[in-house]
C-alpha positions as CSV (number, residue, x, y, z in Angstrom):
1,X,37.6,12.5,32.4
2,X,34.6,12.8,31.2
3,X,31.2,13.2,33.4
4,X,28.5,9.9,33.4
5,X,26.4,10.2,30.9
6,X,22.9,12.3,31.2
7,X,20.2,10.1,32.5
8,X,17.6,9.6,30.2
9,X,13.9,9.7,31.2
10,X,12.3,6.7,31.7
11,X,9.8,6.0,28.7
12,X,6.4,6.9,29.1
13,X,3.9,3.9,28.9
14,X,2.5,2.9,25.4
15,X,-0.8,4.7,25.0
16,X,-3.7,2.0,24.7
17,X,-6.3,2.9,22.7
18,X,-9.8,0.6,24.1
19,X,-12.4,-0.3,21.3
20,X,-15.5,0.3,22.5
21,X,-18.2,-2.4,20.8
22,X,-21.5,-1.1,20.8
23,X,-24.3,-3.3,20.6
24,X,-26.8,-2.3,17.9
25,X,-30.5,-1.9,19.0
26,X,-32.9,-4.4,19.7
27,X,-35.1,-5.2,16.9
28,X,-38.0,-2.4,16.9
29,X,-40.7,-5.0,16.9
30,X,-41.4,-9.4,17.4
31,X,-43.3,-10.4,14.1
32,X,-44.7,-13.8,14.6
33,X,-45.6,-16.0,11.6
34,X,-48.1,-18.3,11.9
35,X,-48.6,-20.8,9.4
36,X,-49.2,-24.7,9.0
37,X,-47.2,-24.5,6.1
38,X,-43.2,-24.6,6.8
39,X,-42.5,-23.3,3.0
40,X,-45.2,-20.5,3.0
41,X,-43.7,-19.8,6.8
42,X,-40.2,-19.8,5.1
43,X,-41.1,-17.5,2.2
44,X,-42.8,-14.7,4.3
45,X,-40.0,-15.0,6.8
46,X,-37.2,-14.3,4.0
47,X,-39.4,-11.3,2.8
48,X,-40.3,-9.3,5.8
49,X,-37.0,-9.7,8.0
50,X,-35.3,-6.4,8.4
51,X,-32.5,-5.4,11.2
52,X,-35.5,-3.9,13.0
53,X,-37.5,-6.7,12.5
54,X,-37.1,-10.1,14.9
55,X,-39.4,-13.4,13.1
56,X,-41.1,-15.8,15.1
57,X,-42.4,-18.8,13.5
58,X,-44.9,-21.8,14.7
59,X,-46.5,-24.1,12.8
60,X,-50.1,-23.9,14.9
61,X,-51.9,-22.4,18.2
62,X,-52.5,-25.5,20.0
63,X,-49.1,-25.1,22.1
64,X,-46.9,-21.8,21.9
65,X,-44.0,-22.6,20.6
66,X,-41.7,-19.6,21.7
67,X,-41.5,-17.2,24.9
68,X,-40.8,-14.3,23.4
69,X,-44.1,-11.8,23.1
70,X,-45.0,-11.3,19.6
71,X,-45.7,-7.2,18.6
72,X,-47.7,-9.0,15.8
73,X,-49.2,-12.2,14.7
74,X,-49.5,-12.8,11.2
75,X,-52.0,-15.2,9.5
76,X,-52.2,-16.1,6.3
77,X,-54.9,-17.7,4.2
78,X,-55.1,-19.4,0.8
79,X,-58.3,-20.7,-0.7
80,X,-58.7,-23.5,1.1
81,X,-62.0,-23.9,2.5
82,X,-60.5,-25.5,5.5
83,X,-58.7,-22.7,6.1
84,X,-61.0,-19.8,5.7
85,X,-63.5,-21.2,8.6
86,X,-60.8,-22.1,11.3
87,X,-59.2,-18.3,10.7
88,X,-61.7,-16.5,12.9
89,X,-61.5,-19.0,15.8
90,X,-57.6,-19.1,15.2
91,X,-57.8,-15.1,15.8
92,X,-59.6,-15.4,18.6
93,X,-57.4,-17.8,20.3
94,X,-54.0,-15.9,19.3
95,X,-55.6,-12.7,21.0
96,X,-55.9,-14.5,23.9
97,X,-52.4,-15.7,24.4
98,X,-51.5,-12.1,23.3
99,X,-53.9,-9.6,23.9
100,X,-51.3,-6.8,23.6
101,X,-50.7,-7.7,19.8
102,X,-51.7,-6.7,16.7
103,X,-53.2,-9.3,13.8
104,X,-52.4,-8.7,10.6
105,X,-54.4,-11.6,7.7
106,X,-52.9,-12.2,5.0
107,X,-55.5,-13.4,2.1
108,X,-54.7,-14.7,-1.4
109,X,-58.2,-13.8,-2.7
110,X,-60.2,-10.8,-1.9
111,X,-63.0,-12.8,0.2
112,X,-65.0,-10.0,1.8
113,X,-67.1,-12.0,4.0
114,X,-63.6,-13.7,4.9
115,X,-62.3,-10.6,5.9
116,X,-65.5,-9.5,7.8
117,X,-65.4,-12.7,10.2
118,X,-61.3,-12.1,10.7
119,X,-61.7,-8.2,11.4
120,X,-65.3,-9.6,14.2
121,X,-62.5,-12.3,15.7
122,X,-59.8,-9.1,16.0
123,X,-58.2,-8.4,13.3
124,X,-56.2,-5.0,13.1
125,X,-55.1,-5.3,9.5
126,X,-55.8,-7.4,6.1
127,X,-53.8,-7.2,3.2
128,X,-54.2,-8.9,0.2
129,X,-51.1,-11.6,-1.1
130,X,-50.3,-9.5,-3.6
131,X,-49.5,-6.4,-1.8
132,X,-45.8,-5.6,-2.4
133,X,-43.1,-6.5,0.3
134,X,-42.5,-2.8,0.7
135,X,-46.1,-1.9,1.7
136,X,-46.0,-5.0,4.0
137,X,-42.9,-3.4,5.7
138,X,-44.6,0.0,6.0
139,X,-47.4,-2.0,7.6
140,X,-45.9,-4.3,10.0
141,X,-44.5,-0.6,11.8
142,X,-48.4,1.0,11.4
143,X,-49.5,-1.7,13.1
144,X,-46.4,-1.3,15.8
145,X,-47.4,2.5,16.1
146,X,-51.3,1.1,17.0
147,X,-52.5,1.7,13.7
148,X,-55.2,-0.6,11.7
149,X,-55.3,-1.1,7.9
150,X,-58.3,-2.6,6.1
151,X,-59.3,-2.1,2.4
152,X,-61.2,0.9,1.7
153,X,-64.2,-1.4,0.5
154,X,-64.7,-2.8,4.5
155,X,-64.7,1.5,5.9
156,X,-68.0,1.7,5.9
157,X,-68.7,-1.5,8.1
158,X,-65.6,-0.4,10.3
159,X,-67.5,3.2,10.9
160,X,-70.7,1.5,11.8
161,X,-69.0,-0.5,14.8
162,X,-67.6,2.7,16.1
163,X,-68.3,3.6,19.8
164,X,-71.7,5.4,20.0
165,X,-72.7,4.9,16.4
166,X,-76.8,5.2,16.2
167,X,-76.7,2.2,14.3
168,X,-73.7,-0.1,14.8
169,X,-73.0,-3.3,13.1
170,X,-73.2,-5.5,16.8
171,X,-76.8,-4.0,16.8
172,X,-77.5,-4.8,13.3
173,X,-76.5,-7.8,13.6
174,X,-78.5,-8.6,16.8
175,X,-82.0,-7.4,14.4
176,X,-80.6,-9.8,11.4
177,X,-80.0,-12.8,14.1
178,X,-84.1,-12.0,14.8
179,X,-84.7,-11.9,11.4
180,X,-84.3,-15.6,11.5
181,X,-87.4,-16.5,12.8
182,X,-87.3,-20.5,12.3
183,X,-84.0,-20.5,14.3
184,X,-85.0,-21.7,17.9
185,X,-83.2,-19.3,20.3
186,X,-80.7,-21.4,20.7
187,X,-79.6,-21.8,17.6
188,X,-79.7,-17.6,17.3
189,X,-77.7,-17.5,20.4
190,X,-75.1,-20.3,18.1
191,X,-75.3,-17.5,15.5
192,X,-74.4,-14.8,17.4
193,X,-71.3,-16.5,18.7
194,X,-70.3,-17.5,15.3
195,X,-70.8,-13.6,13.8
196,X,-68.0,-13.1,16.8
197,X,-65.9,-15.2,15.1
198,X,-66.0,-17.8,18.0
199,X,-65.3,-21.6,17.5
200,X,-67.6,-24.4,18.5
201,X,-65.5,-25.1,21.4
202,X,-66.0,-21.5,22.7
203,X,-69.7,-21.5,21.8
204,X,-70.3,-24.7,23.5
205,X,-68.4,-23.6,26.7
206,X,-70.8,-20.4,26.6
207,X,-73.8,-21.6,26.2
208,X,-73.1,-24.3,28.3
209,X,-73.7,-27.4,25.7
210,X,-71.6,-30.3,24.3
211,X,-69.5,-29.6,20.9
212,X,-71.5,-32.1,19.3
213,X,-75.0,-30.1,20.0
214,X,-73.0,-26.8,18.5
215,X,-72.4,-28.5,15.4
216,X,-76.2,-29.6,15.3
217,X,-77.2,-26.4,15.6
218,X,-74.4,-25.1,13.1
219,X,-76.1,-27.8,10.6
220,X,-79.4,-26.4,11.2
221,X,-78.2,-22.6,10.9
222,X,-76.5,-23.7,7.3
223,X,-80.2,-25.2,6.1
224,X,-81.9,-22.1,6.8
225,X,-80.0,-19.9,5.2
226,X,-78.8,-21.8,2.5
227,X,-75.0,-21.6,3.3
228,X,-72.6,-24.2,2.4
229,X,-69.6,-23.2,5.4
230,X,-69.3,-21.0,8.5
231,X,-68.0,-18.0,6.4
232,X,-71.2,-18.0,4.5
233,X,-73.2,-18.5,7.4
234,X,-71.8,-14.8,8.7
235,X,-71.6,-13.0,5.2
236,X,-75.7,-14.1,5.0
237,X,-75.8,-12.5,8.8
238,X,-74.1,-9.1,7.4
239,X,-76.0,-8.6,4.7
240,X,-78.8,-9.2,5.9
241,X,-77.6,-6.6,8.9
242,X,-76.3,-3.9,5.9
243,X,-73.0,-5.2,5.9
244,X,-72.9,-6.3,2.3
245,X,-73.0,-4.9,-1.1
């Protein structure tokens, strides 16, 4: 007879191979867009999202519309005379709902008293419309990195507000505001806010008056100098401090 048959070994278990999903990075910086306009929101959204690159949108300051921290806020600004005299006081207020961010202005002109009163309210960078996408890209990461970028025409007002400059522009200015001698000193204490790029709201609260005296005063300050809006108020106040061509 023949023996049982050799036992066979029991079979191993299958070998299970585990995938492993790996989450890619967070996005390298927060790039809010703000903008009244959902199209012009829409169109630099589309052109400056990257993988590294998270977009934020709202359509205005007066209640933040996302929780998340922006890296950078960008403004941008057309030709509308509207726009161009809220931009400094729209600066201001952004930098102090994030004062760890960056603001970068967008311009579709080359306005250089415009881009005076946005780098006085805080701006860290200016770029005009026109500036390819690529650039902007490059930018957006300067900017990350604590870097500013201005047009080569503004370097020699940016030197003159350095630290310890002999003669810096906030001391210039000061002289030019004195330079103004039918001003009352109120209304040169008006002008100085609004070479800082604040709004009437912040210049009333300051000085301690109602908004409806600022804009006397603001009314009085355009007579005198023969300006026609805010922004020529303070490109009158720059040149006359050696800001200007």
């Amino acid at each position: 007879m023949s023996g049982p048959p050799p036992s066979q070994e029991a079979s191993s278990p299958p070998i299970r191979f585990e995938s492993v999903i790996v989450e890619e990075d967070a996005p390298r910086l927060n790039l809010l867009i703000l903008d009244g306009s959902s199209l012009r929101r829409a169109c630099i959204a589309v052109a400056l999202e990257t993988p590294d690159t998270r977009i934020l949108q709202q359509s205005s300051l007066i209640r933040p519309e996302t929780g998340e921290l922006p890296d950078i806020v960008l403004f941008q600004t057309g030709d509308s005379e509207l726009e161009s005299d809220a931009l400094p006081s729209q600066i201001v207020q952004a930098k102090r709902l994030w004062p760890a961010a960056a603001v970068l202005v967008v311009a579709d002109h080359g306005d250089e008293a415009l881009m005076q009163t946005a780098i006085a309210a805080g701006a860290q960078a200016l770029l005009r419309s026109s500036t390819d996408i690529a650039t902007m890209r490059r930018v957006l990461l300067l900017l990350k990195e604590g870097l500013a970028i201005y047009p080569a025409s503004l370097a020699a007002i940016l030197q003159a507000r350095l630290p310890g400059a002999p003669d810096s522009l906030g001391e210039r200015v000061a002289a030019a505001v004195d330079k103004f001698k039918l001003l009352t000193k109120r209304q040169r204490d008006v002008l100085r806010l609004l070479a800082q790029g604040a709004s009437n709201k912040d210049i009333a609260q300051q000085l301690n008056i109602s908004e409806s005296t600022v804009k006397v005063h603001v009314r009085a300050i355009m007579a005198v100098n023969g300006a026609s809006n805010r922004t020529q108020i303070v490109a009158h106040l720059l040149k006359g401090a050696g800001g200007g061509d």
